[in-house]
Each structure stands twice: as structure tokens, then as C-alpha cells.
C-alpha positions in Angstrom: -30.9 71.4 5.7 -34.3 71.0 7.1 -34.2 71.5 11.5 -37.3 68.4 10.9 -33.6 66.3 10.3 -32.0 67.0 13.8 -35.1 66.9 16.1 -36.0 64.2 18.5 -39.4 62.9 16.2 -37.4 63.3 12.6 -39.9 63.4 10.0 -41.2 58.9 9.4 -42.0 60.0 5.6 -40.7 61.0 2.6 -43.3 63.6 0.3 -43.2 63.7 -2.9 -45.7 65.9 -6.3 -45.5 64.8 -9.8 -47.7 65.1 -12.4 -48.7 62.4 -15.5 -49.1 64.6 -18.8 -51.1 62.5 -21.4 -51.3 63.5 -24.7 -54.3 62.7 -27.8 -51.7 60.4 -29.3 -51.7 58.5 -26.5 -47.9 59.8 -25.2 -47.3 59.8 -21.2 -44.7 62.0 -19.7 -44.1 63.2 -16.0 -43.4 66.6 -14.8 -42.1 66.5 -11.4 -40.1 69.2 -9.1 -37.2 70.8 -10.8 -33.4 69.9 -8.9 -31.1 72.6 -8.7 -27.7 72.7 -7.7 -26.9 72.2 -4.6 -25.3 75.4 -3.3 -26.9 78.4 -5.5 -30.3 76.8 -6.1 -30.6 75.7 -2.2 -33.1 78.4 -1.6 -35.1 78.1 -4.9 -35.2 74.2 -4.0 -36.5 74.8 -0.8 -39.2 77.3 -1.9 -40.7 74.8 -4.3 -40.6 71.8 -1.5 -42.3 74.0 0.9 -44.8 74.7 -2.1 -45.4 70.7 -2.4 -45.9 70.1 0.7 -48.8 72.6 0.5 -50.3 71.4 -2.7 -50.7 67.9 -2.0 -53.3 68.8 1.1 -56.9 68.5 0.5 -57.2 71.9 2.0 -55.1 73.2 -0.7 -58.1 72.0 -3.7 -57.5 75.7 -4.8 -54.4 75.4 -6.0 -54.8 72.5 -8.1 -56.4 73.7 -11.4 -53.9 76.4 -11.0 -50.9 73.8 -10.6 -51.8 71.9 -13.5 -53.0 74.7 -16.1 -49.5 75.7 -15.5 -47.8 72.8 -15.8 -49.8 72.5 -19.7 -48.8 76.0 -20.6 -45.2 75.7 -19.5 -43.8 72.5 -18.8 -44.5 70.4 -21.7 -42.0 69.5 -24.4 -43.4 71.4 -27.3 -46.4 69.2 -28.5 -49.7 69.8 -28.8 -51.6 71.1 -26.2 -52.0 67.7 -23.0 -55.1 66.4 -23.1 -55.3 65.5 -19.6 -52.6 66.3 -16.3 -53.2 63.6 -13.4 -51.5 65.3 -10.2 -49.9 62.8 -8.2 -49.1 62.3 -4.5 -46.1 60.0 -3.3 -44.5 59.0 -0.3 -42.6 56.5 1.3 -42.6 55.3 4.6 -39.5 54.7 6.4 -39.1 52.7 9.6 -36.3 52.9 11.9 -32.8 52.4 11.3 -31.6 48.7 11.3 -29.1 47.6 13.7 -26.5 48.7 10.8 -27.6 51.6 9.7 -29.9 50.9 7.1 -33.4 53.0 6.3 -35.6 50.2 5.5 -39.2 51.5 3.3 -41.6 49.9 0.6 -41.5 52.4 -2.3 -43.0 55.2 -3.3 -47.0 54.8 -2.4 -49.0 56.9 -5.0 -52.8 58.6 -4.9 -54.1 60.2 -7.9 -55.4 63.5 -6.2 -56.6 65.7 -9.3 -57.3 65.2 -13.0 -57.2 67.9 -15.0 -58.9 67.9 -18.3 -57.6 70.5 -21.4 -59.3 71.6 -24.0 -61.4 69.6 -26.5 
């Protein structure tokens, strides 16, 4: 469990990475942060959120060729090479709690941060 959870200013946002893999015949699949069970993969799941939160920063540019040569090389399912890997920032924006208990927000909000483009 994150500390941000039980502070007096609790985090307003949610964050979220994904990435759209396109392939030459025009197929569109997403890649976005392996889950992992809930008690052994804890750790592992907290390693990679700590690594999104990173990633998605403009200060962070270097990683992002990186991130998605990666992704083409390991997370595809078995097709030809991607022609292109759009990374992907999300998050929501919750407002308070409503008088019964409710978190209210308006959906994911995406921004298309880095396209990468494979080989020709």
C-alpha cells in the first residue's frame, strides 16, 4: 500500500503508461503494465509503477526509445515486426468524496507523448 493513501493531501490523480502497437496490416493492439498477484507479485508491481511514474515525465525523454524498442522486441504477440509504438499517458482526475462515499472523475485523459517508428 502506497503511505501517498493515508496522508493528509492523498494523491487527486490516478497515472497511468500504455502503449498502441500498430502493425503494416493495419492491426492495433495495446501493451500496458503487467498485474501480478496480489501477495507474491506486490513488490514486482510496485517496481514497475514506480518505473511509470518516471517514464511518462518529459524529463525522462531518455527512456522512451528504450521503452518502446523493448516493448517491439518482447511484448508483441508473435507477428511481424510493429511498424510503429505510440507511448501513451493517462490519468484521471478525481475530486472529493461525495457526501456518500462516492469518488467522482471523468475518465481516463490521454496524451500521445512518443511515437516510435520500426524498421522499414
Amino acid at each position: 500500500q502506497d503511505w501517498g493513501v493515508f496522508s493528509p493531501n492523498p494523491r487527486d490523480h490516478s497515472l497511468d503508461v500504455r502503449a498502441r502497437i500498430e502493425y503494416a496490416d493495419g492491426t492495433i493492439e495495446f501493451w500496458d503494465l503487467p498485474e501480478y498477484n496480489p501477495i507474491l507479485g506486490a513488490y514486482r508491481q510496485y517496481r514497475w509503477q514506480k518505473w511509470q511514474e518516471r517514464v511518462r515525465n518529459d524529463e525522462s525523454a531518455i527512456l522512451w526509445e528504450p521503452t518502446a524498442r523493448w516493448i517491439a522486441e518482447h511484448k508483441t504477440s508473435g507477428r511481424l515486426p510493429p511498424t510503429r509504438i505510440v507511448l501513451i499517458r493517462r490519468w484521471i482526475d478525481h475530486v472529493p468524496l461525495t457526501i456518500d462515499g462516492v469518488i467522482l472523475d471523468g475518465g481516463w485523459n490521454e496524451y500521445e507523448f512518443y511515437t516510435w517508428e520500426g524498421p522499414s
